[in-house]
PLY file of the C-alpha trace (Angstrom):
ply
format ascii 1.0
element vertex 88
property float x
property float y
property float z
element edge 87
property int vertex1
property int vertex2
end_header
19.74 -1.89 -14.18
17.12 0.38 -12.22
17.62 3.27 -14.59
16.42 1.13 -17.50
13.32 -0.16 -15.50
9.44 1.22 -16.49
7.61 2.98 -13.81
5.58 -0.55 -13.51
8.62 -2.29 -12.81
9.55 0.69 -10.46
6.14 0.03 -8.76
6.20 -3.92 -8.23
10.14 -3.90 -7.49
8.78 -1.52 -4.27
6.07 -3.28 -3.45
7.88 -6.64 -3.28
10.77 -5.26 -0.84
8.24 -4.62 1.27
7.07 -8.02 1.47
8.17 -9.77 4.43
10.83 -12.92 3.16
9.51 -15.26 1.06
11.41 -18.16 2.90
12.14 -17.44 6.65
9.04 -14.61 6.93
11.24 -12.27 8.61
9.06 -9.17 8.69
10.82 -6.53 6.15
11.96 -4.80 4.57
13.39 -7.20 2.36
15.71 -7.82 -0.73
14.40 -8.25 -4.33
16.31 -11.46 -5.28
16.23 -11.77 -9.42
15.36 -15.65 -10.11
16.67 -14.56 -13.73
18.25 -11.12 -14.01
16.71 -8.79 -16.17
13.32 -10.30 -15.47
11.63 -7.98 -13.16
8.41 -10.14 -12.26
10.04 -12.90 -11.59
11.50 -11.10 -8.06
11.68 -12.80 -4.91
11.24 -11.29 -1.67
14.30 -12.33 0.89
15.48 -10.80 3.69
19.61 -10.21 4.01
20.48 -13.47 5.52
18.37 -15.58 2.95
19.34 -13.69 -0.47
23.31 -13.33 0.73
23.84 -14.61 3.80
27.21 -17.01 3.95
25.59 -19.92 5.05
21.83 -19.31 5.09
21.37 -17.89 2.15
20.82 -18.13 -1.45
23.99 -17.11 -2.88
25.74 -18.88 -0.03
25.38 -22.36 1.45
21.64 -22.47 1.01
20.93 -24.02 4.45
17.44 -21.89 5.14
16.23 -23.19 1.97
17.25 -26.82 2.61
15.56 -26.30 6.11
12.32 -24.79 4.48
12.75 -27.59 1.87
12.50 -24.61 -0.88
13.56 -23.76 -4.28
13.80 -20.77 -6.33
10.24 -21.49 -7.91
8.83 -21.91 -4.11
9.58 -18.73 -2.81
8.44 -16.76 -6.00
5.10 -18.38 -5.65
5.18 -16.84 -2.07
6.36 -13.36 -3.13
3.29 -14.22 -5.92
0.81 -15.45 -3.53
1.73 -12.38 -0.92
1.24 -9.66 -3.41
-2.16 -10.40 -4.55
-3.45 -11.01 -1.33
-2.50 -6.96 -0.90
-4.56 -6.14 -3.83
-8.17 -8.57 -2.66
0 1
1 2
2 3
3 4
4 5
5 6
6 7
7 8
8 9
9 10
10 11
11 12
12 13
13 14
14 15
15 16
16 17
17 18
18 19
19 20
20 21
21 22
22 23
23 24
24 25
25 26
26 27
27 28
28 29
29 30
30 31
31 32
32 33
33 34
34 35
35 36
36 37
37 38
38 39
39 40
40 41
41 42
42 43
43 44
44 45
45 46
46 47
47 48
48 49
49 50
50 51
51 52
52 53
53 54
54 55
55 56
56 57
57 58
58 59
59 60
60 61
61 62
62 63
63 64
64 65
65 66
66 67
67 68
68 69
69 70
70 71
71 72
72 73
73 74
74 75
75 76
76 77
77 78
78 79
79 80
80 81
81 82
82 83
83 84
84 85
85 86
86 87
C-alpha cells in the first residue's frame, strides 16, 4: 500500500506516527491504525498495545478502549485534534 501513497499521504502518515496514542497517550512513536483501509486521513495514532495488543488492543479484546470508553471515531478525532494543534 505505501508504494501507491502521494507524497501528502507520505507526509501526514509520518506526522501521525509521531503522535503520541490517541487512546492510552503513551508518548510515541506510534502505529498508524487505518479506521478504513485505503483511506489515508482517516489514520489513527495507537501505540503497539492499543492497535494489536491481545487483550488491550484494537484488533484484540478491546479492553483499553472499553476502559477509555472509546470508539474508532473517538480516537481519530484525537489523532485530528493533535495534529492541528502542531500546525497553530
Amino acid at each position: 500500500m505505501n508504494s501507491k501513497l502521494t507524497k501528502r499521504e507520505r507526509e501526514h502518515l509520518g506526522r501521525v506516527k509521531e503522535l503520541p496514542c490517541s487512546v492510552c497517550d503513551a508518548s510515541g512513536p506510534s502505529d498508524a491504525h487505518h479506521i478504513k483501509q485505503g483511506l489515508t486521513y482517516t489514520c489513527v495514532a495507537l501505540c503497539k498495545d492499543c492497535h494489536q495488543g491481545p487483550i488491550m488492543g484494537w484488533h484484540g479484546q478491546k479492553r483499553m478502549w472499553a476502559i477509555q470508553k472509546m470508539e474508532e471515531l473517538n480516537a481519530l478525532n484525537v489523532t485530528i485534534d493533535r495534529l492541528l494543534s502542531h500546525v497553530r
